[in-house]
C-alpha positions as CSV (number, residue, x, y, z in Angstrom):
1,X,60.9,-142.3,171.7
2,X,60.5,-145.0,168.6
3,X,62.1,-144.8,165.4
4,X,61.8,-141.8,162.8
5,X,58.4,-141.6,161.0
6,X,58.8,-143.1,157.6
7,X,57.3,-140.7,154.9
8,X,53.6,-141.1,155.0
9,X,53.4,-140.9,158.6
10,X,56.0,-137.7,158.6
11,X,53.1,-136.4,156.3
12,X,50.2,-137.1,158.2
13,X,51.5,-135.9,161.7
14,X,52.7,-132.7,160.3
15,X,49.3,-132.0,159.4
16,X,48.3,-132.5,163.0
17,X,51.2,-130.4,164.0
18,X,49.7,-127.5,161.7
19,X,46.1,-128.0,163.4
20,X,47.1,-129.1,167.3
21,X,46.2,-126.0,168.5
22,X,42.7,-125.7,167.3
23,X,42.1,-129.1,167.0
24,X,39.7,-129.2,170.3
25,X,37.9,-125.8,169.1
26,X,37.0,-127.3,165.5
27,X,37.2,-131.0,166.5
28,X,37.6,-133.2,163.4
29,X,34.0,-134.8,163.0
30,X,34.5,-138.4,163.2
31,X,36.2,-137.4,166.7
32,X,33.1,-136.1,167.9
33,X,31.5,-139.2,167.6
34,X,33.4,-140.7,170.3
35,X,30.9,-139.3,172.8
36,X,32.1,-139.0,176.4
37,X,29.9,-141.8,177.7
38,X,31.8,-144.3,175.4
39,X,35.2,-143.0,176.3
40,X,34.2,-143.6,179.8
41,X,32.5,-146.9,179.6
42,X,36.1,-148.0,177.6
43,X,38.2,-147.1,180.5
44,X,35.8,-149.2,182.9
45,X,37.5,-152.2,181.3
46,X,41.5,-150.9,181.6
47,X,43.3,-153.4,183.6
48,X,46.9,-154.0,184.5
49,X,49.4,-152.1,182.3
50,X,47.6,-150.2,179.9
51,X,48.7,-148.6,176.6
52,X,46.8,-146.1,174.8
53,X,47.7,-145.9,171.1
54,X,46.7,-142.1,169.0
55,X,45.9,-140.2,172.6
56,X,46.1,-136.8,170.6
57,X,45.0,-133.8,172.8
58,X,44.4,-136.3,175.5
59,X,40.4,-136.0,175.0
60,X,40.8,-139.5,176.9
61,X,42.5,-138.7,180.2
62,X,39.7,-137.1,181.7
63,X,38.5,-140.8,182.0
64,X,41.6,-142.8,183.2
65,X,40.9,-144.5,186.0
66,X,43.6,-143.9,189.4
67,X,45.7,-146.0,190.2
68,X,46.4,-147.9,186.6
69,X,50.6,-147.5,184.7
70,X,49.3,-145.9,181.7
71,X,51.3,-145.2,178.8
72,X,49.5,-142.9,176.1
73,X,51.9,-142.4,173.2
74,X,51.1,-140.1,169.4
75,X,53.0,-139.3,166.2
76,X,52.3,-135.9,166.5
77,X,54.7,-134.0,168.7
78,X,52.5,-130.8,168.8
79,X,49.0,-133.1,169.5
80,X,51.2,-134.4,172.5
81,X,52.2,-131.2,174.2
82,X,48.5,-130.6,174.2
83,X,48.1,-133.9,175.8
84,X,51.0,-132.9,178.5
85,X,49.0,-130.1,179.4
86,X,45.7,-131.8,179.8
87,X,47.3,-134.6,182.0
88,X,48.9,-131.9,183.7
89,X,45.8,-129.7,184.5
90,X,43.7,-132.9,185.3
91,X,46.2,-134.0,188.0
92,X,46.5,-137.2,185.9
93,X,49.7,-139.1,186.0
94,X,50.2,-140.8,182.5
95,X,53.6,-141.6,180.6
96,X,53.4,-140.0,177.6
97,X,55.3,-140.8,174.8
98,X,56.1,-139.5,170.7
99,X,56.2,-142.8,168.7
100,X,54.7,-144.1,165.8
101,X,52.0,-146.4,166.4
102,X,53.7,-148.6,163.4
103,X,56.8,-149.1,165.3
104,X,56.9,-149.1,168.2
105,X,60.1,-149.1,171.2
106,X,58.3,-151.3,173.4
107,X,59.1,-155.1,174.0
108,X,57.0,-157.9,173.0
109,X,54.4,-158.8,175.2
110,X,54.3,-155.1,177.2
111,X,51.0,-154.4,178.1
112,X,47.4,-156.1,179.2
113,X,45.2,-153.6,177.8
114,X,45.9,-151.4,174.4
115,X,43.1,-149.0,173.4
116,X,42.6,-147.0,171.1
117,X,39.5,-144.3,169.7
118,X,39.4,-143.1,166.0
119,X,43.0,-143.9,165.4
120,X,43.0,-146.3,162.8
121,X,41.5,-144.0,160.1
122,X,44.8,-142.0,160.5
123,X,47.4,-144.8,160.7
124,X,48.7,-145.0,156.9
125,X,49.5,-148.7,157.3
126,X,46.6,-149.9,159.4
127,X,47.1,-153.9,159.1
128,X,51.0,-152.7,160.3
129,X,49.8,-150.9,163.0
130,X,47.2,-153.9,164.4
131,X,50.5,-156.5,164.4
132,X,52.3,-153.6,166.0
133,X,49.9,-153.7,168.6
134,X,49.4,-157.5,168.7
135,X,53.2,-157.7,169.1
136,X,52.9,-155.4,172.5
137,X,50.0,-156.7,173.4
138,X,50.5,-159.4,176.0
139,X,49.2,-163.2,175.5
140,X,45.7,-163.2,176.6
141,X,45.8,-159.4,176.8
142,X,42.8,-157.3,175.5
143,X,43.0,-155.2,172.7
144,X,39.7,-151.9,172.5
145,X,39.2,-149.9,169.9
146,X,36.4,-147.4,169.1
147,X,36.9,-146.5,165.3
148,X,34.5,-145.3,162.4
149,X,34.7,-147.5,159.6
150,X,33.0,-147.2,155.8
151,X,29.3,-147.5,155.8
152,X,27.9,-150.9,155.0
153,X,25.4,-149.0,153.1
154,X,25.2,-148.9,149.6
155,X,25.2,-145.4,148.9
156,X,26.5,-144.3,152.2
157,X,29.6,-146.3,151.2
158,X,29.9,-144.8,147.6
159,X,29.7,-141.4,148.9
160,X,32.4,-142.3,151.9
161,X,35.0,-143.3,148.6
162,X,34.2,-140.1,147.3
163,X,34.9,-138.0,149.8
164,X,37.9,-139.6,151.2
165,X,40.7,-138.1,148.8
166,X,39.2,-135.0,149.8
167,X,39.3,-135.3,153.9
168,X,42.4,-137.4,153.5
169,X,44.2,-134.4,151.8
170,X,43.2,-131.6,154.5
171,X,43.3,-133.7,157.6
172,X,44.5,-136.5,157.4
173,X,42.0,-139.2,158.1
174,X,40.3,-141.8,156.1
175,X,37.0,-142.1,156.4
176,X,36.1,-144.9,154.4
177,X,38.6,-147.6,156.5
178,X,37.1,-151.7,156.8
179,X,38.7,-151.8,159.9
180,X,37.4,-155.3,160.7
181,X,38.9,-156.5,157.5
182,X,41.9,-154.8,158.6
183,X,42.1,-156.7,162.4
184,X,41.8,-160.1,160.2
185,X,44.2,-159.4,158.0
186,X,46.6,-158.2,160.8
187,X,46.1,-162.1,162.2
188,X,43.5,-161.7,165.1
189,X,41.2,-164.7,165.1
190,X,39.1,-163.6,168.3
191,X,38.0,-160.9,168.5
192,X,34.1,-159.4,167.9
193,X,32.5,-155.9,166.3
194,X,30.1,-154.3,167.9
195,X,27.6,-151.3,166.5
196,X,27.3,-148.6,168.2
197,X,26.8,-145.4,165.7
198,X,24.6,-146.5,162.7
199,X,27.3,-149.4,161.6
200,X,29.5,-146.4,161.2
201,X,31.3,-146.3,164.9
202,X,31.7,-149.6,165.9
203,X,33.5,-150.6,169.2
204,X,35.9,-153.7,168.5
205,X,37.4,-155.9,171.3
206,X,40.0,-158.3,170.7
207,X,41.4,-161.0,172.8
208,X,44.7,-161.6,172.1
209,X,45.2,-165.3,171.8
């Protein structure tokens, strides 16, 4: 297990705590967005020692691929015992770990894949989170995210800002995040962005240099 959540994450995963259990019946929209056919073209390109940062109610594991030493870890301890019971029921063998994606117990240099879908809008210190990640990441290791970020449109954008007190509030997501801003400020140099929901979901490799 990492350290103990600092306040705004304590916050934000007891919300999660409150809605684990129905979370899957009245799935948080941006999550639907990750349709099954990206989550499974992601885990085509899982290699080595794989990290999976924000697995939630494991809505990923379905797609792991055998034969990979993955570790899946989430701030919320009641969105991970739903996660348990997914890997369980699936047959899936996955190391699953409570931990704060902003500090996290793992040495430098851990992993050759991290991945990571709709997590960033939850993170409350996303630039934090992306060096956290960097830091576990190994040299030339591959960082893939799937995030929604705030429409590039005018008043698409406007209405995102908005909104975002109000969604933040009951469930604890952001929806108007500049996640690539974010990755730059977090220090990646290499890494590219990639449309795939009407510049809203956008699929974001980085190589980590």
């Amino acid at each position: 297990m990492g350290k103990s959540l600092d306040k705004n994450s304590k916050k934000i995963s007891q919300k999660y705590d409150r809605n684990a259990n129905m979370y899957d019946i009245f799935e948080a929209p941006m999550d639907r967005m990750v349709l099954a056919r990206w989550r499974s073209e992601i885990m085509q390109e899982l290699q080595g020692k794989v990290l999976e940062v924000g697995v939630g109610t494991g809505k990923n594991i379905d797609y792991y691929p055998d034969g990979l030493d993955i570790t899946a870890i989430d701030f919320s301890e009641k969105m991970l015992e739903k996660a348990k019971e997914r890997a369980a029921k699936l047959g899936k063998k996955v190391n699953l770990m409570l931990m704060d994606a902003q500090e996290m117990a793992f040495e430098d240099n851990t992993f050759d894949t991290v991945f990571a879908t709709c997590v960033f809008c939850t993170v409350p210190d996303p630039v934090k989170g992306l060096q956290e990640i960097k830091r576990v990441c190994k040299k030339d290791g591959k960082i893939i995210l799937i995030e929604h970020v705030r429409s590039e449109g005018r008043l698409v954008g406007v209405a995102m800002d908005i909104l975002n007190p109000l969604v933040l509030g009951l469930t604890g997501t952001n929806i108007n995040r500049r996640t690539v801003e974010n990755i730059e400020k977090a220090g990646f140099a290499n890494f590219k962005a990639e449309d795939i929901w009407r510049h809203i979901v956008k699929k974001i490799v980085i190589y980590n240099d």
